[in-house]
C-alpha positions as CSV (number, residue, x, y, z in Angstrom):
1,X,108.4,64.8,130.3
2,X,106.1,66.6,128.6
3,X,104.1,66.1,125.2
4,X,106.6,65.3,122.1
5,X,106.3,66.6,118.7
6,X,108.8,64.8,116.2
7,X,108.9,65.3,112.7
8,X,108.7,62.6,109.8
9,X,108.8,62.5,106.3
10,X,105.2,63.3,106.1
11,X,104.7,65.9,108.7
12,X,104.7,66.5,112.3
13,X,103.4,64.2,114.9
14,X,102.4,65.4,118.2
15,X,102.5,62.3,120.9
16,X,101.9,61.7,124.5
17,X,103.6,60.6,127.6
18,X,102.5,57.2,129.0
19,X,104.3,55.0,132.1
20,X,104.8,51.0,131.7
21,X,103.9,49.0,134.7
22,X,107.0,49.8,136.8
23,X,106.2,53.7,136.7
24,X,108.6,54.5,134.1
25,X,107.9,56.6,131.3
26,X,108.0,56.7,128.1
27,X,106.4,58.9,124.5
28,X,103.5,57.0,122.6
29,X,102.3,58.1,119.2
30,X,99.5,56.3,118.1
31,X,97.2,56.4,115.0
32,X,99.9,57.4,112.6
33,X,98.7,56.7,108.8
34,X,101.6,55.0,107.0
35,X,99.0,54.3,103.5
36,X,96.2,56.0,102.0
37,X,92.4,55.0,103.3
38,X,92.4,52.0,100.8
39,X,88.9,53.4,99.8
40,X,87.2,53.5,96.0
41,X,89.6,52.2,93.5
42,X,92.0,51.3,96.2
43,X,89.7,48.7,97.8
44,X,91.3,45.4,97.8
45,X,94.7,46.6,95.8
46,X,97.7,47.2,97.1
47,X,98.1,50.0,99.6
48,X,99.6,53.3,98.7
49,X,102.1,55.8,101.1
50,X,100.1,58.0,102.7
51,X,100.3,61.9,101.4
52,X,102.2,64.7,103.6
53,X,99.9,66.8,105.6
54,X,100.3,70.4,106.7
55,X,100.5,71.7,110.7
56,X,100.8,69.0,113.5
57,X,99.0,66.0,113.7
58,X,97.5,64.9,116.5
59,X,98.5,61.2,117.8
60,X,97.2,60.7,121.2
61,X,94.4,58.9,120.2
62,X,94.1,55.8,118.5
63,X,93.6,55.2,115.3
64,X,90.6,52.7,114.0
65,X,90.5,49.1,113.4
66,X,90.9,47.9,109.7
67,X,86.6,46.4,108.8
68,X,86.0,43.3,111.2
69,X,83.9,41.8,114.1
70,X,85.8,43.0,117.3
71,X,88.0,39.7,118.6
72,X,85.6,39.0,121.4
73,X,82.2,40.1,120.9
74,X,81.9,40.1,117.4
75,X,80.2,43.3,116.3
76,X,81.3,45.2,113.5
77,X,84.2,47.6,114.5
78,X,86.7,49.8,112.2
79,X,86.7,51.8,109.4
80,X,88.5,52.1,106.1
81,X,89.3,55.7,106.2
82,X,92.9,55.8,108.0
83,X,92.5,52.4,109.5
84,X,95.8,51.9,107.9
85,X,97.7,53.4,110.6
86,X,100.6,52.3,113.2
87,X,101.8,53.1,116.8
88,X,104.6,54.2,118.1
89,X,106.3,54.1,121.5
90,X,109.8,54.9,122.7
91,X,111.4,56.4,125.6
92,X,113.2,58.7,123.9
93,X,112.8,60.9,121.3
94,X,116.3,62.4,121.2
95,X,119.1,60.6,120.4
96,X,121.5,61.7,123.3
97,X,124.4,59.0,122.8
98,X,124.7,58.9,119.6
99,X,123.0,55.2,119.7
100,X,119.8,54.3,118.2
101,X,117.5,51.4,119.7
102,X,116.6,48.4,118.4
103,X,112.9,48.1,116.9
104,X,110.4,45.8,117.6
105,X,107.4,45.8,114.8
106,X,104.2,43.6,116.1
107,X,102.1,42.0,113.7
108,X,99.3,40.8,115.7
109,X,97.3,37.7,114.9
110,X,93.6,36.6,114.6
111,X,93.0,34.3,111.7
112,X,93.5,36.8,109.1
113,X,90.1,38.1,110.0
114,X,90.3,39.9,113.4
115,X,92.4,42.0,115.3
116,X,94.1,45.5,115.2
117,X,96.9,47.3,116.7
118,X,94.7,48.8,119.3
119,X,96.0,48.7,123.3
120,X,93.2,47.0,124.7
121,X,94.8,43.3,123.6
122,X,98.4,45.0,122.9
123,X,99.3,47.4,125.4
124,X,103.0,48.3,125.5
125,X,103.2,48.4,129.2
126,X,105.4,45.2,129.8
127,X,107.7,45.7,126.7
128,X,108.1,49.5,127.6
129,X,110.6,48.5,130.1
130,X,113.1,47.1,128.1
131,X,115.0,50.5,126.1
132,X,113.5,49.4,122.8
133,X,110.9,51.4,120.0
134,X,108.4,49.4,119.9
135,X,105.9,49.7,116.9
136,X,102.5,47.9,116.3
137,X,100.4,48.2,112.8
138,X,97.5,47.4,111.5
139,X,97.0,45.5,108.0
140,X,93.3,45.2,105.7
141,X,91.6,41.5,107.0
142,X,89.0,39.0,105.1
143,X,88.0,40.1,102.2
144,X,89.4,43.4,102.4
145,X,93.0,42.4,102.8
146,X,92.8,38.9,101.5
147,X,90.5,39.3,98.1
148,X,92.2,37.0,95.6
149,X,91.0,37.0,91.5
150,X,92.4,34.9,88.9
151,X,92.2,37.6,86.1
152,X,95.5,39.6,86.4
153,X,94.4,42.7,84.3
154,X,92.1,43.7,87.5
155,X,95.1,44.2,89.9
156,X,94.1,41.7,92.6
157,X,96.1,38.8,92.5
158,X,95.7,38.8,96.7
159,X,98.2,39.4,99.5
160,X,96.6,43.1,99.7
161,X,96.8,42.9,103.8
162,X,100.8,41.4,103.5
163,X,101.6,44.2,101.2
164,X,100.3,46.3,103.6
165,X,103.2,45.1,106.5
166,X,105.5,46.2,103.5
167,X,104.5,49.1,103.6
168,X,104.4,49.5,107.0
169,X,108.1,48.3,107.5
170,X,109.4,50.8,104.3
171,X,107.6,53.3,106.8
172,X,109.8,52.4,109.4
173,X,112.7,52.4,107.1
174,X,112.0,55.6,107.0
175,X,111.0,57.5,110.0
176,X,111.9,55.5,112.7
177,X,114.7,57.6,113.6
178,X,113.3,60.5,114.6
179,X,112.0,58.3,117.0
180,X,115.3,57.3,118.2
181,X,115.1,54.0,116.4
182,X,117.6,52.3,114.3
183,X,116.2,51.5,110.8
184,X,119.1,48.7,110.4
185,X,118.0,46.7,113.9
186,X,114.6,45.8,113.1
187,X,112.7,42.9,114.4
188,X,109.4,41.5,113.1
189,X,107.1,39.7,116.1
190,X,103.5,38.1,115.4
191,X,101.8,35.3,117.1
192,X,99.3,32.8,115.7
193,X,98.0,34.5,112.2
194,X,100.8,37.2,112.9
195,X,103.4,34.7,113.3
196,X,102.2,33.3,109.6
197,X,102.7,36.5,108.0
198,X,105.9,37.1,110.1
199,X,107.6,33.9,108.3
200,X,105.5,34.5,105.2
201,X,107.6,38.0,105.4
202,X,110.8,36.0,106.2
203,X,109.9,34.2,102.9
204,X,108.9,36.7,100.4
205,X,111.7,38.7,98.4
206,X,109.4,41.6,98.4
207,X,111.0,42.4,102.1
208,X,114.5,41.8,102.0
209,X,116.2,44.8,104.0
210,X,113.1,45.6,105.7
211,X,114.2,43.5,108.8
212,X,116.7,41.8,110.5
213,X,115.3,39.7,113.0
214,X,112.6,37.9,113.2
215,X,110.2,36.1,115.8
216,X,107.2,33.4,115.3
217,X,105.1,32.9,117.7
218,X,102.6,30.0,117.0
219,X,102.1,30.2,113.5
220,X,104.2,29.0,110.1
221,X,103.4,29.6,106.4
222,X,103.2,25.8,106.4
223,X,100.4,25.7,108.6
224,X,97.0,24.8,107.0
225,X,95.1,27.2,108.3
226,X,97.2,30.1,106.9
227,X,97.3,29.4,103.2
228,X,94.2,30.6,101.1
229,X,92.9,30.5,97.5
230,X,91.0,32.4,94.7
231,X,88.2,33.4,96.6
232,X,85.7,36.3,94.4
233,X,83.5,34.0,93.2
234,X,83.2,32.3,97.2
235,X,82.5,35.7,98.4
236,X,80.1,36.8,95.3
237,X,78.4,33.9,96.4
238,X,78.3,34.4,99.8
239,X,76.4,37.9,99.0
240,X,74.0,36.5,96.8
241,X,75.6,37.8,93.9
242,X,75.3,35.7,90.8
243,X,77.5,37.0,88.4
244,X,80.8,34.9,87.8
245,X,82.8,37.3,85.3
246,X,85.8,38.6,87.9
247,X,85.8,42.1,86.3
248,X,81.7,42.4,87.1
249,X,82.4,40.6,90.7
250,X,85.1,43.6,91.3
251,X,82.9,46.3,90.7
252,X,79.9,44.8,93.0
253,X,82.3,44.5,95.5
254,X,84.0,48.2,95.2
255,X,80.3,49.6,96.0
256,X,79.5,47.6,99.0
257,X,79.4,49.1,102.1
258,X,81.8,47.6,104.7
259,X,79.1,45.3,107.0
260,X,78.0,44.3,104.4
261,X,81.2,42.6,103.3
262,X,82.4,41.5,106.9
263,X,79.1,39.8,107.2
264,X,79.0,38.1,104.0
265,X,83.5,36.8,104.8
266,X,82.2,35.2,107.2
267,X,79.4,32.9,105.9
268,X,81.9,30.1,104.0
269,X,82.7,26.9,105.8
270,X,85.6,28.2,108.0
271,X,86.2,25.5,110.8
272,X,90.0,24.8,111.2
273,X,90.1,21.0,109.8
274,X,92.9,20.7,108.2
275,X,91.5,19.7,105.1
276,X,89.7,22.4,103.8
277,X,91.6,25.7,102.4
278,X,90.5,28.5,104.0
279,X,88.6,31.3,102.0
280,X,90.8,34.5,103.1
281,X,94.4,34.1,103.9
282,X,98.0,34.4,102.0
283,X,98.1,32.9,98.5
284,X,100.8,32.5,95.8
285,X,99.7,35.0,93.4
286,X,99.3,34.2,89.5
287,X,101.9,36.1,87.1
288,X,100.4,39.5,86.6
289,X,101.8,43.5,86.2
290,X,101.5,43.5,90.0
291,X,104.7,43.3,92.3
292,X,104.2,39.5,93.6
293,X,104.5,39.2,97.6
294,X,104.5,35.8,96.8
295,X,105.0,34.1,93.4
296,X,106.0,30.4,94.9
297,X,104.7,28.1,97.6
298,X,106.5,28.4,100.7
299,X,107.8,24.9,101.1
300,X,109.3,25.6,97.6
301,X,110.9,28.9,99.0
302,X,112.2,27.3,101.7
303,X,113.6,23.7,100.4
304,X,115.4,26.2,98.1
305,X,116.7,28.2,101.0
306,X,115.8,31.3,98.8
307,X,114.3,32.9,102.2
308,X,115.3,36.1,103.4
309,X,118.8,34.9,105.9
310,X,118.1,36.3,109.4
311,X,118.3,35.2,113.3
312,X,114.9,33.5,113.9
313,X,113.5,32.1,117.0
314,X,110.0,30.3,116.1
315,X,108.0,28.3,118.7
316,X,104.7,27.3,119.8
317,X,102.5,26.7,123.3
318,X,102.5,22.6,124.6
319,X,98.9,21.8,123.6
320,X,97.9,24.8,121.2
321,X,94.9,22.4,120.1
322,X,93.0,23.6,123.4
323,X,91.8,26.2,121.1
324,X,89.4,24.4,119.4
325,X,87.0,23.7,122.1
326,X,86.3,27.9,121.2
327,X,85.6,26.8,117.7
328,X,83.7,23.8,118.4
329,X,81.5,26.3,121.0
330,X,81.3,29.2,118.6
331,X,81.3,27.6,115.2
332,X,79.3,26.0,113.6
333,X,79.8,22.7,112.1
334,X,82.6,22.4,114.4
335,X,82.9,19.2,116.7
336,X,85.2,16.6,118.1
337,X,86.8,14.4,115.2
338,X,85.2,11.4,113.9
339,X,86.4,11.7,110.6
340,X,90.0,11.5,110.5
341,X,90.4,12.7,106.8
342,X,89.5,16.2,108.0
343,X,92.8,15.9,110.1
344,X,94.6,15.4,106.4
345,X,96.7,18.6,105.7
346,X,95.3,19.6,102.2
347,X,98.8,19.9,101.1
348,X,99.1,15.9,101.0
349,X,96.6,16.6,98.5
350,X,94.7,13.4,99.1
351,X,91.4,12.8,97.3
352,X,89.3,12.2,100.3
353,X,87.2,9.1,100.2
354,X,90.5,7.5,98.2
355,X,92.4,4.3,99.7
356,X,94.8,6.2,100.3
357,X,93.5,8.9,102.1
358,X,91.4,6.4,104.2
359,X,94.4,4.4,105.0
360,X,96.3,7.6,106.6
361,X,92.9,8.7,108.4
362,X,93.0,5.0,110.4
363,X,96.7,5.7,111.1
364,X,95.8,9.3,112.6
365,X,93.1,7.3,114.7
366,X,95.2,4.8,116.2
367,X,97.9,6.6,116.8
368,X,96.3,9.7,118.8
369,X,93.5,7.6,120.3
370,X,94.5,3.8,120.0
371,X,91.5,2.0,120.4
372,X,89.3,4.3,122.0
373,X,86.2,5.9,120.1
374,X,86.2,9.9,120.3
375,X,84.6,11.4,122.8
376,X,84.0,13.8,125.6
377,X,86.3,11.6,128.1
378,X,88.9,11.7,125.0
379,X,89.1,15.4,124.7
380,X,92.7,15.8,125.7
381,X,93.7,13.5,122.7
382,X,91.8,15.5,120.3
383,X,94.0,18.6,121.9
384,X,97.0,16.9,120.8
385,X,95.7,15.8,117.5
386,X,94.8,19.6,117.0
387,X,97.7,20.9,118.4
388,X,99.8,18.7,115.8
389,X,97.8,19.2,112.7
390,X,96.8,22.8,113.0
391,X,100.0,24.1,114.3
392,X,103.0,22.0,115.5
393,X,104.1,19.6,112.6
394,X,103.6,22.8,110.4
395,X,106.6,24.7,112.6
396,X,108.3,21.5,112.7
397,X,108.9,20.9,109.1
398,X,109.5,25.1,108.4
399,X,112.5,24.7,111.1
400,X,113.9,21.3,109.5
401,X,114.2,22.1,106.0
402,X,115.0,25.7,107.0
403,X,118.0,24.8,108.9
404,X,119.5,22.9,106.0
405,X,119.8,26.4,104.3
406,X,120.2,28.9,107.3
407,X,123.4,30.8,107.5
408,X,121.8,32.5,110.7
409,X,120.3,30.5,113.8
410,X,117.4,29.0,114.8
411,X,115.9,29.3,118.3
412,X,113.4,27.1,119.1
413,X,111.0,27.0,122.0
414,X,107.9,25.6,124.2
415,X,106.0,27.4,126.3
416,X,104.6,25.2,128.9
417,X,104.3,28.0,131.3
418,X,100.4,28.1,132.9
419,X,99.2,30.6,135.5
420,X,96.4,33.4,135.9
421,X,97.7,35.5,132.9
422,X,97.3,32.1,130.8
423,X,93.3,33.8,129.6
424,X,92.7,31.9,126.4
425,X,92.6,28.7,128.4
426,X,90.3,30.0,130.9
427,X,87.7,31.1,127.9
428,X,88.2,28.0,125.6
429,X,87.5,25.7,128.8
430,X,85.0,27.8,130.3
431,X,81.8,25.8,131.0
432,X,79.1,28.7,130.8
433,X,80.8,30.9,127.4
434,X,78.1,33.0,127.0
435,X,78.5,34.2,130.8
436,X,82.0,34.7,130.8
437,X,81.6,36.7,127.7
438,X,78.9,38.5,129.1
439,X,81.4,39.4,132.2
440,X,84.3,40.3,130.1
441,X,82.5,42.6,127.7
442,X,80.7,44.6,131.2
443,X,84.2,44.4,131.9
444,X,85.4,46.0,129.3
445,X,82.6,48.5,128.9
446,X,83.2,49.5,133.2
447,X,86.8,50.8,132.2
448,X,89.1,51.0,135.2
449,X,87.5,51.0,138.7
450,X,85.4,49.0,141.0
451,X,83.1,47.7,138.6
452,X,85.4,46.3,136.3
453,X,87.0,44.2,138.8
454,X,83.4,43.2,140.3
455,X,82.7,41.4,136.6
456,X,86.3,40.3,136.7
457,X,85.5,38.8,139.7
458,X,82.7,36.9,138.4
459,X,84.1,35.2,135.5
460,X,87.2,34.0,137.6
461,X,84.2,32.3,139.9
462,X,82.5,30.7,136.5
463,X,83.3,26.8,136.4
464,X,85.4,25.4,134.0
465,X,87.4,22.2,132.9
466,X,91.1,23.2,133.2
467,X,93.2,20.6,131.1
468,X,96.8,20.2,131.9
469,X,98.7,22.3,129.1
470,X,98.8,25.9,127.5
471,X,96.1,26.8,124.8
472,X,97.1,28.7,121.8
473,X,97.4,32.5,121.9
474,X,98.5,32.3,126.1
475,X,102.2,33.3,125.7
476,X,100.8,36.9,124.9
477,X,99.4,37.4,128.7
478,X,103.2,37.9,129.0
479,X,103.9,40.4,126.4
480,X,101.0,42.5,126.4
481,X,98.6,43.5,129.1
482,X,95.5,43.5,127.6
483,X,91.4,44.7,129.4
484,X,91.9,41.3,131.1
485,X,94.8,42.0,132.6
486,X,95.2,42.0,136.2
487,X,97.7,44.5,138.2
488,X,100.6,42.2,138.6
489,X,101.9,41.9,142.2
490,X,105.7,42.4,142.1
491,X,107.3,38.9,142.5
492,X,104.5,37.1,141.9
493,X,105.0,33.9,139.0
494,X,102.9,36.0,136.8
495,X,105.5,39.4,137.2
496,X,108.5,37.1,137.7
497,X,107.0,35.2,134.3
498,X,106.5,38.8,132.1
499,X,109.9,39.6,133.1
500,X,111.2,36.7,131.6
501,X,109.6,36.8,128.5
502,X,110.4,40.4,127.8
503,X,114.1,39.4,128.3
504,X,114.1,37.1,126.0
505,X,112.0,38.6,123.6
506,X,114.2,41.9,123.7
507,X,117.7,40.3,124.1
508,X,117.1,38.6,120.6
509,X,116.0,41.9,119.3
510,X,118.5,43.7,121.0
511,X,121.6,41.1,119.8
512,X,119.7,38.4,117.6
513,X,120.4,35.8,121.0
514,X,118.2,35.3,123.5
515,X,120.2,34.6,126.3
516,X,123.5,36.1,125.2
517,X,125.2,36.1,128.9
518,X,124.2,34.8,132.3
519,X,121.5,36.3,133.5
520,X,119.7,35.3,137.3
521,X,116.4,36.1,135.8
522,X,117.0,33.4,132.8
523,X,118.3,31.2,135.5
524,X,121.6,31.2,134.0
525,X,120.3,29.3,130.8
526,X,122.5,29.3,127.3
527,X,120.1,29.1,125.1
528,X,121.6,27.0,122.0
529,X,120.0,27.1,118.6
530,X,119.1,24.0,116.5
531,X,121.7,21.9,114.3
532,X,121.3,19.7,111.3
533,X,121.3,17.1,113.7
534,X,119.3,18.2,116.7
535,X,116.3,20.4,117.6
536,X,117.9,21.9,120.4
537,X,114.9,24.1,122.3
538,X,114.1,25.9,125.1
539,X,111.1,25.1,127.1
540,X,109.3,28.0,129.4
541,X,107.7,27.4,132.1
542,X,107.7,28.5,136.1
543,X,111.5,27.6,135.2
544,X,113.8,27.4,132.2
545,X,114.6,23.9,130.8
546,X,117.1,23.2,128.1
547,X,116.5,20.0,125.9
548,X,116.4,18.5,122.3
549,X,113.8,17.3,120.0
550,X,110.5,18.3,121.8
551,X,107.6,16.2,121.0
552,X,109.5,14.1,118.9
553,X,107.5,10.8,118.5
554,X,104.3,12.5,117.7
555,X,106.4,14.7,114.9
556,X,108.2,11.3,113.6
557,X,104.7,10.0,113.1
558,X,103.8,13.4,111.2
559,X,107.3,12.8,108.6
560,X,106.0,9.6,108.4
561,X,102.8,10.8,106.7
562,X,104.5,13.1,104.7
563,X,107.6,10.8,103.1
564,X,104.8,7.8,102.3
């Protein structure tokens, strides 16, 4: 194989050849801009196609992050000139049989303020051996993406970064051909914030056609942590600034340098209870001149079955709520519940300190912790409480009144799977952060080599508390090898494990089922979607169990809530 050059609408594109885990290889184009550097006037609005260029342009390397604090070690990284920019990888580049392969578009997560497309969380080295184009994007986060002002005449009504995925996926209508992929078998993927936008894509009207498939890993449009506000004057404020006319805000903002702004997105009260509306996510936009990503709320969407009609599978990890004992370490503010009203979904739109709200609050307590007082010996309940709240009942009620619409199905799973690629757990339990942290990020620095796996070594010595369950974010140990990644040993649970999950993954992309004939590696499983009647699921783990209803009595309790 040697280098690839494949022409798009927009030029020429000169790629590289890379091998997936099992030595086989395949072409990777990285760093290709699909908008214009959202720079100046384009700050905060939505993106525009990128221009043509002359000669060849060189995609071996990768392109930058979008403005943020790196995932891990929170320094600034990214920049906003070409940081809107997507990869590409595919084994072929020709189409020899006359058949195109299907696509696979990540949209990768981190709380609609982190992340990027960049290999060293997402590399394509486990998906890569399924025949599938695989492309991953980046989108604008915080401010950047998720600016939202009331005033319509200044052309931010928010949704900047989702409009950006719409213009990513019009980019794949378009070119992904000449990368041997077919433009009319396109799935959408995204886990935690990712999975949010993936169904808030699945909701809007502003991408029917862009794709036919899609997958949620972890995260619904229902979930309180993914559905933001009007947020300039928050942010003005947040910088010191004053001034409350919109139009005056705008301008401040527009000469800022980045830092400046990623440091100031970051100072509101952000600490996943579920009563507060975060500062920078999604919103429904206000009527303006502006194409609306979102003009309704997405229970409204979705009662009305006015969603875009494709296969979905959507599912979530068996104690996702793990996760917060990183926020309660690294945020502050943050700590094990006392007061139950923060667990109140601000969609309930209870007026805290009200009878009512007090009354559900006591029911929340007695239920997840009977008559025990919250506390370090009672942190598994709060897992479950914050698995429920922040993610579970959210998923639960999007599948339920979705499948009273649906003319496509509904795949549901659990992941309960937990082994040495499960990372997030071994971070969010670790007892000495700041050391394992330290390790990772000499790690990470070390590239490949002896040093590298001397730190690794290390932090997998570092004590910590090791909860039965998986934490949010560990089904994506089994996607994506990331710097943490070990070499996986062939036939080991963890190989067997990433085998499995690309299967599935790719079989629904591939044929919109995930199990669509008996396979030994699925253990033979048929995979049944849910019914008006029953939640029929799949739950992963060291095997494959079938069942119905998962986590059913903590959900009833959830309805409950919600039809009193």
């Amino acid at each position: 194989m040697t280098a690839p050059i494949v022409t798009i609408e927009e030029g020429q594109v000169k790629g590289k050849v890379a091998e997936n885990y099992q030595g086989g290889k395949f072409y990777s184009f990285l760093g290709i801009p699909y908008a214009k550097p959202p720079v100046g006037d384009r700050r905060f609005k939505a993106p525009v196609p990128a221009d043509p260029w002359d000669g060849v342009l060189d995609a071996t390397q990768e392109g930058p992050e979008c403005p943020s604090r790196h995932m891990f070690f929170a320094y600034q990284i990214g920049s906003e000139e070409n940081c809107l920019n997507l990869n590409v990888y595919t084994r072929d580049v020709e189409n020899k049989n006359g058949s195109l392969k299907p696509v696979m578009v990540w949209i990768h997560g981190g709380a609609f303020l982190y992340g990027s497309n960049k290999s060293e969380f997402f590399g394509p080295d486990y998906l890569m051996t399924e025949d599938i184009v695989l492309v991953a994007i980046n989108y604008r986060l915080g401010a950047f993406g998720f600016l939202s002002l009331e005033d319509p005449s200044l052309g931010v009504p928010g949704n900047a970064g989702m409009k950006d995925m719409i213009l990513a996926l019009k980019w794949v209508q378009r070119n992904i051909k000449n990368f041997n992929g077919d433009p009319n078998n396109v799935t959408i993927f995204g886990e935690s914030a990712g999975s949010a936008s993936v169904h808030f894509l699945y909701l809007s009207p502003m991408s029917k056609g862009l794709f036919h498939k899609a997958i949620c890993q972890s995260g619904s449009a229902l979930n309180c942590w993914a559905q933001g506000t009007s947020n300039g004057r928050v942010l003005a404020n947040a910088l010191g600034y004053k001034e409350t006319d919109e139009k005056k805000i705008l301008e401040y903002l527009k000469t800022l340098p980045p830092h400046r702004l990623i440091r100031a997105q970051h100072k509101p009260l952000d600490n996943f209870t579920a009563h507060l509306t975060r500062p920078f996510c999604p919103v429904v936009e206000k009527p303006s001149d502006e194409p609306a990503f979102l003009s309704q709320h997405p229970i409204e969407i979705i009662k009305a079955g006015t969603f875009n009609h494709v296969p979905l599978m959507m599912g979530y990890v068996s104690k996702e709520g793990i996760f917060f004992e990183a926020v309660r370490k690294l945020q502050p503010g943050a700590k094990i519940t006392t007061d139950f009203e923060t667990e109140i979904h601000h969609d309930l739109k209870l007026e805290k300190g009200s009878d009512k709200s007090k009354e559900v609050a006591n029911k929340i307590q007695k239920f997840y912790f009977g008559e025990e007082t919250p506390s370090e010996k009672t942190t598994d309940n709060m897992y479950l409480l914050k698995t429920d709240t922040q993610f579970l009942h959210g998923i639960h009620r999007s599948i339920f009144h979705q499948k009273q619409h649906s003319t496509e199905p509904i795949y549901l799973y659990r992941m309960s799977l937990d082994t040495s690629l499960n990372y997030y757990k071994t971070i969010c339990t670790a007892k000495a952060l700041p050391l394992l942290f330290l390790c990772y990020f000499l790690s990470y620095k070390s590239g490949e080599g002896m040093k590298k796996n001397f730190f690794m070594k290390i932090a997998k010595s570092l004590p910590s508390h090791r909860p039965t369950g998986v934490c949010h974010a560990d089904d994506l140990g089994y996607l994506f090898p990331s710097f943490l990644s070990p070499k996986l040993q062939p036939d080991s649970i963890e190989e067997v494990s990433v085998r499995r999950f690309v299967k599935l993954w790719t079989n629904f992309a591939k044929t919109g089922n995930p199990t669509p004939e008996d396979d030994q590696l699925l253990m033979n499983v048929r995979w049944s979607p849910v019914t008006k009647e029953e939640n029929h699921f799949v739950d992963i783990g060291k095997e494959l169990k079938t069942g119905t209803n998962p986590d059913f009595e903590r959900m009833q309790f959830w309805d409950t809530i919600y039809s009193s």
